[in-house]
Residue, then its C-alpha position, 0 to 999 in steps of 0.5 A: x500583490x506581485x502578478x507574474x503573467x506568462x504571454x503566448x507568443x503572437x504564432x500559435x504553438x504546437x502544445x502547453x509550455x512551462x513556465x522558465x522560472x524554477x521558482x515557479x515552475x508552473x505550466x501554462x497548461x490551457x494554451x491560454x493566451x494569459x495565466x496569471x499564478x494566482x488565478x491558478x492556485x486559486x483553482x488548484x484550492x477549489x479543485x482540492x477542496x472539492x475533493x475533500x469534500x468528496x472524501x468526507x460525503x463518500x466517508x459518510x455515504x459508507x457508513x454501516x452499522x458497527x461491525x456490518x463491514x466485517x463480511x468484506x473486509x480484509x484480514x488485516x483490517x480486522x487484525x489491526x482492529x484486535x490490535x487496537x482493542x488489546x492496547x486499549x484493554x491494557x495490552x502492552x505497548x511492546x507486545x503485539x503478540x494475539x493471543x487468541x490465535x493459535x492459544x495458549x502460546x499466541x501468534x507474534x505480530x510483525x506490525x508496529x504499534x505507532x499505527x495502533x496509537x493513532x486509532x486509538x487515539x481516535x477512537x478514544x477521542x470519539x468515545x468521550x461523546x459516543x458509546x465505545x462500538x459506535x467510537x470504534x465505527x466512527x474511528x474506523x471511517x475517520x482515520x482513512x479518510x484523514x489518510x486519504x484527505x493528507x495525501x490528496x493536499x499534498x499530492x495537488x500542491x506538489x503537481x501544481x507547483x511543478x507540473x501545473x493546476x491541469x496536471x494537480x487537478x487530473x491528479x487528484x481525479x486519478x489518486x480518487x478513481x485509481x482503486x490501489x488507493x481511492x478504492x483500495x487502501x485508502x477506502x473507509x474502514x481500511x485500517x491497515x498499514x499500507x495506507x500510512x506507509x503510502x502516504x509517507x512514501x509520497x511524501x519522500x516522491x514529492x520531495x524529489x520533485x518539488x523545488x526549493x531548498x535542499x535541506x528541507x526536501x531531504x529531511x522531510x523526505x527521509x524522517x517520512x521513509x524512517x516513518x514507512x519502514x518503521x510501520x512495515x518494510x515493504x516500502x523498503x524498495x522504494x526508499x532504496x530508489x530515492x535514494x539511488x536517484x538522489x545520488x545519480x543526481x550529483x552526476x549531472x546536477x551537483x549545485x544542491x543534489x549532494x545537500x538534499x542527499x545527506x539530509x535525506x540519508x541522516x534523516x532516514x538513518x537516525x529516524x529509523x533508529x529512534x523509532x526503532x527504540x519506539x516500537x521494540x522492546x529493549x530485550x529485543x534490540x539485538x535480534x534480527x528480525x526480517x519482516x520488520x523493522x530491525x538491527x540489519x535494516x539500521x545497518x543498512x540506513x546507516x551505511x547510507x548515511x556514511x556512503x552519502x557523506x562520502x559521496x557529498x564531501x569526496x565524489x561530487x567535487x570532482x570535475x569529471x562526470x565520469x570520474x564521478x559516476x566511477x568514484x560513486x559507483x566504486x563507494x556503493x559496491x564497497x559500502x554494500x559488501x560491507x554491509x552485507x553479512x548483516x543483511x544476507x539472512x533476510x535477501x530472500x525476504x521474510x518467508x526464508x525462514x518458513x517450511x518450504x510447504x508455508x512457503x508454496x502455499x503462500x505465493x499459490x494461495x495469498x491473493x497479494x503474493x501472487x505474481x500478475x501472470x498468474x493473476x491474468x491466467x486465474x482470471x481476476x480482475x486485479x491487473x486490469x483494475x490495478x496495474x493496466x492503469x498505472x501501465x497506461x498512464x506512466x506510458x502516456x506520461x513518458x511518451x508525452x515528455x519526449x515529444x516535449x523534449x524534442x519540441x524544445x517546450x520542456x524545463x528542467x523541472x519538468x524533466x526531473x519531475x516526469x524522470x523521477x516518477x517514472x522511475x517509481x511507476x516503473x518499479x511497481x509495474x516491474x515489482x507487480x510481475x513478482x507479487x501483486x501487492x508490489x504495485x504500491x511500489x509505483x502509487x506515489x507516481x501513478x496519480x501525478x503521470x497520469x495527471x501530466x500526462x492526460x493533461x500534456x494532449x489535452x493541452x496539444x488538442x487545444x493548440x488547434x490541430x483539431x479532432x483527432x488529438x481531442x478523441x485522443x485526449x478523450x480516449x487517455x482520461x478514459x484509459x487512464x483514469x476511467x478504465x477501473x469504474x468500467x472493468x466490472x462489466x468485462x471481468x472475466x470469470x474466476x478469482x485468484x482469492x478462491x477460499x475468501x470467495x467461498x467463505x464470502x456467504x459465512x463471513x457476515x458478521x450477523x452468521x459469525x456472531x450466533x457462534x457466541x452462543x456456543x461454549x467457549x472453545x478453540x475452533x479450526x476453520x479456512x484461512x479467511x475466517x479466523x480473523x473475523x471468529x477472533x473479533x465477532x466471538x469469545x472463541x479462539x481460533x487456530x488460522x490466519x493468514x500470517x508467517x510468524x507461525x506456519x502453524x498458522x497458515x497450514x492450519x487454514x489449508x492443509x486439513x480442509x484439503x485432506x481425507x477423513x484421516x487427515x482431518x481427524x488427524x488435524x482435530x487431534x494435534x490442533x487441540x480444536x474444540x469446533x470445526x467451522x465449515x460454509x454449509x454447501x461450500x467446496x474447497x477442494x473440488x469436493x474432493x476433501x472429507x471437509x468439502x463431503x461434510x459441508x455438502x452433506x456426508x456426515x462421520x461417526x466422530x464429529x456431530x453437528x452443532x445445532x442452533x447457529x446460522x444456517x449458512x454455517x456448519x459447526x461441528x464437534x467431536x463425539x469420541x471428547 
């Protein structure tokens, strides 16, 4: 075997160098005096494997009895698994309509069934050498593990190969730690789409970093960003940015960038197309739909294909570099005004076509709608656990690359690579202002900026200027990558999830599920308890928290919020059979007729039903 060794030179240097060659690309991260490339892929495999075994161990050590998690899971994942269950009972593969919710008609779903095949697929699997709830337990622990164990591979090769085995190693320890993925999305029994459409995402980052052929980076990336917006459109931002850089690139690296570019634009454009085709059912191909996958999201990749065959065969022979950028930036204004009128109804997002009263109560009461002001002044813990360590370690990293560049220690790989996360972390910090959940945005870049960039003044620290760079180093892996496991014991007081803490004390699984005792009917409850009524018991429900149908959302707000008219009223037009309350549980300040009734007060037209969970209150007309 061929050993390429990189020597320090005999005068100490100031910090960690990279390696010259492209190919390579690796960082001598240590200052050590010799780094051979096996000695380091070597450690990078350790590093990864004990990874996955953690991965495996923490999947192991969670696991509760089937259904246990149901108390603190989120709605999606709850819905995910009605999804699955449909399918599996025979439900067709276009038809992603629940129909227990919000009866007879159903609510429409706007997910897609590619993610429901692969857990059924799993839990089908299982069933063959278990009975089908412990099948569907096992399932939901190995799915987002595997997720999770994919994107830990790939995020450790990807570094190490372009930012060195210190960085992959820190990388990883922060893709594990950070709790938008480790302890978020990615967590067992987290069966939601986020964590694929995450996973793809980073896959199409880390084909903009890695080196090698621009064919292969391009059509791996986009047929990965086709995959992402075909299970949900809130990727859609980040797409758009790989894009724009892709193109950027031509204007001051053409050898390779305009190749990588149209593969990437035709992978995306017709991968989208075909899952399209996938997933929808042909009556419903020419319906524009704006919260999935749809005829102006195809208009769209499609015109970046075209834009992106211009560009390549037109803008980037061109000498000049400002005649370039001008010919490129002329060629995207007019593709976009082409393009426009197909995309304009959904511009304001999928809430366009709600109520304006939907729409309030959706950035005032849905806790990943609210923007990181108004999470800060609500007191929830998120922007400390989610966006103050992507803010830290993006800051870090950038800081960290200018002082390299201005020491002369940088490559060309390294500056792309640094470049291009950062423009991702930036995204998602910037995106978290608007909504909380768009700090996904920044998740491919989050784990990798950190890694470097704690990993850049550990390095410095070793090259001999003492004490304060190592309480510095200290001081940044705390920030960056610790900071989350110490934020419980300074949280302040207070949560921007008001209604799913109160429900939080009902919404076990062993209270919910003395509800199936009672005659089967339709039961009107908050927003947070419909799902879990909907898995844990023959009853129909009437909210959850989900836009397809307003009714829906207002049906988990408005009543609980309303006087004793109000809510009678609510009773009448909803049809309900049941109303389901936390027993000494408030809402509304006390203030509604539900919060009276939960703390006491009783009315002539409602009786209490006896023989449930005394943590539940369940009430029925009298005057039926």
């Amino acid at each position: 075997m061929l050993t390429i060794t990189t020597r320090r030179a005999h005068a100490p240097t100031p910090g960690p160098r990279v390696a010259a060659d492209g190919a390579a690309g690796r960082a001598t991260l240590d200052g050590s005096a010799v780094a051979t490339a096996p000695v380091e892929g070597r450690i990078l495999w350790i590093v990864i494997a004990v990874a996955l075994v953690t991965i495996v161990a923490r999947a192991a050590f969670l696991a509760v009895e089937p259904l246990a998690w149901v108390g603190a899971a989120d709605n999606d994942d709850i819905m995910r698994l009605l999804s699955v269950r449909a399918f599996l009972d025979g439900q067709g593969w276009f038809d992603m309509r629940q129909y227990r919710l919000l009866p007879p008609d159903g609510l429409d779903m706007h997910w897609s069934r590619y993610i429901d095949a692969g857990i059924a697929g799993l839990i089908a699997l299982v069933s063959m050498v278990a009975d089908p709830l412990q099948a569907e337990n096992v399932a939901l622990l190995v799915w987002p593990t595997l997720v999770l164990a994919a994107l830990v591979v790939l995020t450790g090769l990807a570094v190490g190969r372009t930012l060195g085995t210190r960085a992959a190693t820190l990388a990883i320890l922060s893709l594990l730690l950070w709790p938008v993925i480790g302890f978020g999305t990615f967590a067992p029994y987290r069966i939601d789409h986020h964590n694929v459409q995450i996973l793809m995402v980073s896959v199409m980052v880390l084909c903009l970093i890695e080196p090698g052929r621009p064919v292969r980076l391009g059509l791996w990336g986009g047929l990965a960003a086709a995959l992402s917006l075909a299970v949900g459109l809130e990727m859609l931002p980040v797409i758009a940015l790989a894009g724009v850089i892709l193109a950027l690139r031509i204007l001051w690296a053409p050898a390779g960038a305009p190749t990588q570019l149209v593969a990437f634009s035709l992978a995306l454009c017709l991968g989208s197309l075909v899952l399209f085709v996938g997933q929808t059912a042909p009556a419903l191909w020419g319906l524009p739909r704006c919260d999935q996958l749809s005829p102006p999201y195809l208009a769209l990749t499609g015109m970046a294909a075209v834009v992106s065959l211009v560009i390549a065969r037109f803008v980037a022979p061109v000498a000049s570099p400002v005649v370039r950028a001008g010919a490129l930036a002329g060629v995207s204004v007019l593709a976009f005004a082409v393009v426009y009128p197909l995309l304009a109804p959904c511009l304001q997002g999928p809430y366009a076509n709600l109520p304006a009263e939907a729409q309030a109560l959706i950035h005032a009461r849905i806790t990943e709608a609210i923007g990181l002001w108004s999470s800060i002044e609500r007191g929830s813990p998120a922007p400390v656990r989610l966006v103050l360590p992507a803010l830290l370690g993006a800051a870090l990293a950038g800081a960290m690359l200018a002082v390299r560049m201005r020491a002369g220690q940088t490559t060309g790989i390294e500056r792309r690579a640094v470049g291009t996360l950062l423009a991702f972390a930036v995204l998602g910090v910037a995106g978290s202002l608007g909504q909380m959940r768009m700090i996904y945005f920044a998740a491919p870049a989050v784990p990798a900026l950190t890694g470097y960039g704690v990993a850049m003044l550990m390095g410095s620290a070793a090259g001999g200027r003492g004490a304060v760079r190592s309480l510095a180093s200290v001081a940044a892996l705390v920030a960056t990558i610790f900071l989350p496991l110490l934020d419980a014991r300074f949280r302040p007081s207070g949560t921007a999830d008001e209604d799913r803490i109160l429900a939080g004390k009902c919404r076990s699984s062993d209270a919910l599920v003395t509800l199936s005792a009672l005659p089967k009917g339709v039961v009107l409850s908050s927003l947070n308890l419909g799902a879990p009524i909907l898995l844990l018991t023959p009853h129909d429900a009437l909210a959850a928290p989900y836009h397809r149908d307003p009714d829906a959302l207002l049906n988990g707000i408005v009543p609980f919020e309303a006087d004793e008219a109000g809510l009678q009223k609510a009773m009448d037009r909803t049809g309900a059979t049941y109303l389901l309350l936390c027993r000494d549980q408030k809402i509304a300040d006390g203030a509604s007729q539900a919060d009276r009734l939960s703390l006491g007060e009783t009315v002539g037209w409602l009786e209490p039903v006896p023989d449930v969970d005394p943590r539940l209150l369940v009430l029925r007309r009298t005057d039926r």
